[in-house]
N, C-alpha and C positions, 0 to 999 in steps of 0.2 A: 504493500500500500504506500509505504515511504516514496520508494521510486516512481510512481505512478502520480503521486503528486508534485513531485520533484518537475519531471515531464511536461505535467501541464501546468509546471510553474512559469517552465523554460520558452513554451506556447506563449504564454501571456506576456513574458517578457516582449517578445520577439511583436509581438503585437501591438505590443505597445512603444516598439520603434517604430513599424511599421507606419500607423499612426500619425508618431512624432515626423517621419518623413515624407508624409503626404498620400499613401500609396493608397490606393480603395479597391476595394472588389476583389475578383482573381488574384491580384497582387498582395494584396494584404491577406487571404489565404493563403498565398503559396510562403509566404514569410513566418507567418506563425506554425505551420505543418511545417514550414526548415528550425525551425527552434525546438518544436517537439521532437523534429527524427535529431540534431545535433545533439542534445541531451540526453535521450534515450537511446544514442550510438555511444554514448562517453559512458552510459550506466551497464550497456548490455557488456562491453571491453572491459569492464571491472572484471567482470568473471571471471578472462582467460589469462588478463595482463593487469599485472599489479603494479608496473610505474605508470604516475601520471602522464610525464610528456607523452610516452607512445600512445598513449590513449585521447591525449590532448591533439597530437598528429594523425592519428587514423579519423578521430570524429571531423577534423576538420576538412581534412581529404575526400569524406566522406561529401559533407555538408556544400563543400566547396564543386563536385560534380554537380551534384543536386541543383545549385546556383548556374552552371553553368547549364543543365540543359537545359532547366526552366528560361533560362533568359534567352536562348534559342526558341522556343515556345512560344512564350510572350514579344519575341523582338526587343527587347530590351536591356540594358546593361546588364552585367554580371552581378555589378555590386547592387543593383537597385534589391536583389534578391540574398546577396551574401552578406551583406552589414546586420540587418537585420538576424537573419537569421542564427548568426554565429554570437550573437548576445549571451547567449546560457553558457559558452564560451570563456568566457570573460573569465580569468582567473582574480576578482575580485577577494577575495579571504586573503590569496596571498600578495597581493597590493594592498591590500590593509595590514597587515603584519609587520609588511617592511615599512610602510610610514611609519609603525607605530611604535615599533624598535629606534627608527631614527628621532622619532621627536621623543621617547624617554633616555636619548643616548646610549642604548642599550647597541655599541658598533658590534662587536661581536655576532649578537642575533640578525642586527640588520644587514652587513652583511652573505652571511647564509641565507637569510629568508631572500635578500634582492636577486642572488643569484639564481635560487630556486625560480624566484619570479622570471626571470631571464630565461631562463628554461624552458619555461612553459609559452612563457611568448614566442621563442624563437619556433617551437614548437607548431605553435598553430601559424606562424610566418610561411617554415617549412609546406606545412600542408596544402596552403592558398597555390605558393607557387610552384609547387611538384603538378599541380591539376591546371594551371594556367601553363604550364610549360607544355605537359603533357597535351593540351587541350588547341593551343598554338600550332605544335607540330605536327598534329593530326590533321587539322584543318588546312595547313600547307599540302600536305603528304595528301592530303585528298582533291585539292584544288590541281596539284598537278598529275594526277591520276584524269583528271576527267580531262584536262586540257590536253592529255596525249590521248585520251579515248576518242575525243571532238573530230568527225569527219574533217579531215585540212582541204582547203578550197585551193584548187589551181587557179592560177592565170596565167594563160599564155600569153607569152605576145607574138605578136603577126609580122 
């Protein structure tokens, strides 16, 4: 039950970006169903994988296809669908721990916790652009498949 509200925590987040960024209708559907499967991909990877980053990197990998075909779909940016969606995301706790260490000068902890933070951001960095990379060179790799497929038109000249 925990994760299940967790889930449609992550929904409502996401929707209420959506929201804050203007989207309506279909769009703002498809941004909160990215918030619910983002979080509920981060929760089902608990199971099998017990570091955060990998599971910080596979949800975002995940979330970040998802963004990309919906925005093929819709015609529309990547991010108009990925911002939103990758809110549940947000390693918040451990961005609060490293401020909180730094303003009790506690450098010791704030160091290992900022690092830790580090991690996890570069993390979900990782993810965006492993699927934007990926997602680029397919779209080349298929653009020039079809252009060698394309009947080629002669022209003589006389």
């Amino acid at each position: 039950m925990d994760a299940l509200i967790q889930i449609i925590t992550g929904g409502l987040g996401s929707l209420g970006f959506g929201i804050l960024f203007n989207l309506r209708g279909r769009k703002l559907l498809i941004t909160t169903l990215g918030g619910l499967i983002s979080w509920g991909v981060f929760l089902l990877l608990e199971l099998w994988l017990p570091g955060e980053p990998i599971r910080y990197f596979l949800s975002m990998t995940a979330i970040s296809i998802y963004a990309e075909v919906f925005a093929r779909i819709e015609k529309t940016p990547t991010t108009t669908f990925l911002v939103p969606s990758v809110i549940p995301l947000i390693p918040g706790s451990a961005l609060y721990y490293t401020m909180n260490y730094a303003l009790n000068e506690q450098w010791g902890l704030f160091v290992q916790k900022a690092f830790y933070t580090l991690e996890l951001a570069l993390s979900l960095a990782l993810g965006i652009i492993a699927v934007t990379t990926a997602t680029r060179l397919l779209t080349a790799l298929l653009r020039h498949l079809k252009k060698q497929a394309a009947p080629e038109h002669f022209h003589h000249s006389i």
